[in-house]
C-alpha positions in Angstrom: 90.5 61.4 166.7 90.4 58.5 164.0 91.1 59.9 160.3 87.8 60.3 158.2 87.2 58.1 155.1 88.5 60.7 152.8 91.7 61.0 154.6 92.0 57.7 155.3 92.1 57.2 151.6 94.5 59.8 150.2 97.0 58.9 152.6 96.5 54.8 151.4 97.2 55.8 148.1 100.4 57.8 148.8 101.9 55.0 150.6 101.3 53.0 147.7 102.9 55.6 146.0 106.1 55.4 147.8 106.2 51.9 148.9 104.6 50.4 146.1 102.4 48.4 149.0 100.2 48.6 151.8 99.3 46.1 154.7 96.0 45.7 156.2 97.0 45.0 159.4 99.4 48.1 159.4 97.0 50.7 157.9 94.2 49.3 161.2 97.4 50.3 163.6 98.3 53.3 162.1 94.9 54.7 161.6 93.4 53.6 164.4 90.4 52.0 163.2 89.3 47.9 162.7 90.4 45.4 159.9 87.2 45.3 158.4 87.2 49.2 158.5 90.7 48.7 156.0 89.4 46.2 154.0 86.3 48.4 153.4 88.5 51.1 152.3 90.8 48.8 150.1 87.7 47.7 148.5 86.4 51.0 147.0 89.4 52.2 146.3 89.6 48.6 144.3 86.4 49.6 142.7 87.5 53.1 141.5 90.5 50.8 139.5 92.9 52.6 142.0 95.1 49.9 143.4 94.6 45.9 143.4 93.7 43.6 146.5 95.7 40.7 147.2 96.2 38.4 150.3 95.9 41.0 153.4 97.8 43.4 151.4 97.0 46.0 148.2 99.2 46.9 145.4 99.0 50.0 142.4 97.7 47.8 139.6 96.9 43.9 139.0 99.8 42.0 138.3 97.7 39.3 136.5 98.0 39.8 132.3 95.6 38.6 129.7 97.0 37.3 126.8 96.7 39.8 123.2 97.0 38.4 119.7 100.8 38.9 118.1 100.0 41.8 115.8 98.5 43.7 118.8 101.7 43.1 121.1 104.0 44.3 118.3 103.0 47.8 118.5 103.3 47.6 122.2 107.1 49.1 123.4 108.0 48.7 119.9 110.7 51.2 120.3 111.9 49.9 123.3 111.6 46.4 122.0 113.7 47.4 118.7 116.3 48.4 121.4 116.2 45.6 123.1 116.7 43.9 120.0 120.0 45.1 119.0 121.4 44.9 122.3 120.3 41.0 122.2 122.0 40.4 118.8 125.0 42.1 119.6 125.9 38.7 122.3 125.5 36.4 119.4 129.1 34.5 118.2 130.2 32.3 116.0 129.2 28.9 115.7 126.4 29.8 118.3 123.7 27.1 118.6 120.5 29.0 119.6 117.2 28.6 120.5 114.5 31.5 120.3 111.3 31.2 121.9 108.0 33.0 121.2 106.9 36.8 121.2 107.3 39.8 120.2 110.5 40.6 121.5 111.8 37.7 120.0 110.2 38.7 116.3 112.2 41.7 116.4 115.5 40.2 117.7 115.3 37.8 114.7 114.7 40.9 112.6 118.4 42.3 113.8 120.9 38.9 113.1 123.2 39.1 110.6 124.5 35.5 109.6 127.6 34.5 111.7 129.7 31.4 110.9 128.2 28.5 111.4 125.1 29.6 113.5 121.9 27.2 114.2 119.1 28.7 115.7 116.1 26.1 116.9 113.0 28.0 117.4 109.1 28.1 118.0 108.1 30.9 116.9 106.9 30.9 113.0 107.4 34.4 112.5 111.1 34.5 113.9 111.7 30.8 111.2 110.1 33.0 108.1 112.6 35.9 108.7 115.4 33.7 109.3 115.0 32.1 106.6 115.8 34.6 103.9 119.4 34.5 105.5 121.1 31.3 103.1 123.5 31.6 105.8 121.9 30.7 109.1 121.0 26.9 109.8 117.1 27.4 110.6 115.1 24.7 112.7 111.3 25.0 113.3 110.1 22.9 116.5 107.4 21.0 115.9 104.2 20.6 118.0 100.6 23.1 118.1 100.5 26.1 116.6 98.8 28.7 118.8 97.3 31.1 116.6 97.3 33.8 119.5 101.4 33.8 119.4 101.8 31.9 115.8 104.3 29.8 117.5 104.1 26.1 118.7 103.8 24.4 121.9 102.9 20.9 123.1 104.9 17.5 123.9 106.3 17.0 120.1 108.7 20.3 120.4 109.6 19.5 123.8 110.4 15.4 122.6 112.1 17.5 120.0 114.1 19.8 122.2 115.8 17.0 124.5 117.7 15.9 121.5 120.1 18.9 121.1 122.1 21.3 123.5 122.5 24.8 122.9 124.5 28.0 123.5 122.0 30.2 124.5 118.6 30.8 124.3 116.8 33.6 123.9 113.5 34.1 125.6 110.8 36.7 125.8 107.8 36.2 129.0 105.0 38.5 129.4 105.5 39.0 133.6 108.7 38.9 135.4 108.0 38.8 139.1 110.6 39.4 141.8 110.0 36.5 143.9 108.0 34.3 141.9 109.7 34.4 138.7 109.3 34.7 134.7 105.7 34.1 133.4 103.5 33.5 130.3 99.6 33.3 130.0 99.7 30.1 128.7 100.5 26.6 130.6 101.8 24.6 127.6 104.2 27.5 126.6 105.5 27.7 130.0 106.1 23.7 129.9 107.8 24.6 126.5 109.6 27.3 127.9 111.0 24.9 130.9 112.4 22.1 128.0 114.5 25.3 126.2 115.7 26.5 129.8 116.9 22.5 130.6 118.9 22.5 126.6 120.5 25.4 127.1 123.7 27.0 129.1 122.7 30.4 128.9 119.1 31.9 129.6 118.9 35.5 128.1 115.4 36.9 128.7 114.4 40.3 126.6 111.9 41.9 128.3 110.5 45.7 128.0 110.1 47.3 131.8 106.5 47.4 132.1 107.4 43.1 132.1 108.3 43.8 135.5 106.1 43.3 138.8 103.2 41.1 136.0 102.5 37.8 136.5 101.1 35.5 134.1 99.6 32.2 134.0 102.0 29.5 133.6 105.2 29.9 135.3 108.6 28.9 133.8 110.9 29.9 136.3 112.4 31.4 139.1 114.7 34.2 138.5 118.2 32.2 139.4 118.3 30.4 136.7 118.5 33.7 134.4 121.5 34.3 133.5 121.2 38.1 131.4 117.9 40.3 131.1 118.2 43.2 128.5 115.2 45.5 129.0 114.8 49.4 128.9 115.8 52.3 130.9 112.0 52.2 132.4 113.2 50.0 134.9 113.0 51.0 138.3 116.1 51.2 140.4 114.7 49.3 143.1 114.2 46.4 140.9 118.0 47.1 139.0 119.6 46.4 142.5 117.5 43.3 143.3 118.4 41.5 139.8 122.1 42.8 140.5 122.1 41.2 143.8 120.9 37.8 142.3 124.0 37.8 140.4 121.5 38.6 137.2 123.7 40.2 133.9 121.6 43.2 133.3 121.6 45.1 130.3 119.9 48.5 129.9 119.3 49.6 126.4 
């Protein structure tokens, strides 16, 4: 006897519980019942804000981010962001030539250098430039281009004219999704474009990134996840997502 709709319904949601998806052409097998029947079902459970429809399957929540101003991001994961932080400024070294991108996580790694001898640090975000500045010590270089008054940081063709001029260490770079098999996101196309000139001047990608970064997608895409070299984020991470970034050969540091 085919599962009634209430059934049919708690036992979609505990699969998404435990596999963190669901397939539409499995659920018609296993219960029984027609596609349309499924996608019905997927539907009103969409509606109740219970899981997100995408592409024949359903996942817990939408992947896709909206972009929030800076000051409202700040307070977001600001302890594990401070974290994060201090983890990130602990891989700095002498005579380091960085460049640190935009965001929040960024903001507060700035926050934690301490001048080293005869570090350079290139960056776009106007924030990170006004701390850094107070240190007579550090070499600081503002990139050059819009400013975005969402982020206050720049993006456009001038910083990334600007960018193909130098070669750096590292660089240092905060996204707001980090998908499995698509990759490192932002909401914005110009910052991802940005973002793709830093990855291309510099020999190592370090991306700081809180765990609720992971399984969002934004936007603009920057790249795929084997050309990270390190991720610091939080002990929120999953472990199922810890073993994939470990098999792609990904440094992973949990603060």
């Amino acid at each position: 006897m085919p599962l009634n709709i209430i059934d049919r319904h708690k036992l979609i949601l505990g699969k998404l519980e435990t596999d963190g998806f669901v397939n539409v052409n499995d659920l018609s097998k296993e219960f029984d019942v027609s596609l349309v029947t499924i996608r019905k079902d997927l539907k009103l459970l969409e509606e109740k804000k219970l899981l997100f429809r995408s592409h024949g399957k359903a996942i817990p929540v939408n992947p896709y981010i909206s972009e929030n101003p800076v000051n409202v991001k700040e307070k977001i994961h600001a302890k594990e962001k401070n974290k994060i932080a201090i983890a990130a400024a602990d891989t700095l070294e002498p005579h380091d030539s960085i460049i640190i991108a935009s965001g929040t996580s960024v903001i507060e790694f700035a926050r934690h250098i301490q001048p080293l001898e005869g570090l350079t640090v290139l960056t776009a975000s106007l924030n990170t430039a006004l701390i850094l500045a107070e240190h007579k010590d550090i070499d600081v270089m503002q990139l050059g281009g819009i400013v975005r008054s969402s982020s206050s940081s720049v993006i456009g063709p001038i910083g990334e004219k600007m960018l193909s001029e130098f070669t750096f260490t590292k660089l240092f770079l905060g996204v707001d999704g980090i998908d499995l098999d698509y990759g490192l996101t932002t909401t914005n196309s110009m910052e991802a474009s940005l973002n793709k000139e830093m990855i291309k001047a510099s020999h190592k990608i370090i991306v700081l990134a809180d765990s609720s970064k992971f399984g969002k997608k934004g936007f603009g895409r920057i790249c795929g996840l084997d050309e990270v070299d390190q991720i610091i984020t939080d002990s929120g991470i999953d472990e199922k997502t810890k073993n994939r970034l470990m098999e792609l050969g990904i440094a992973l540091t949990i603060v």
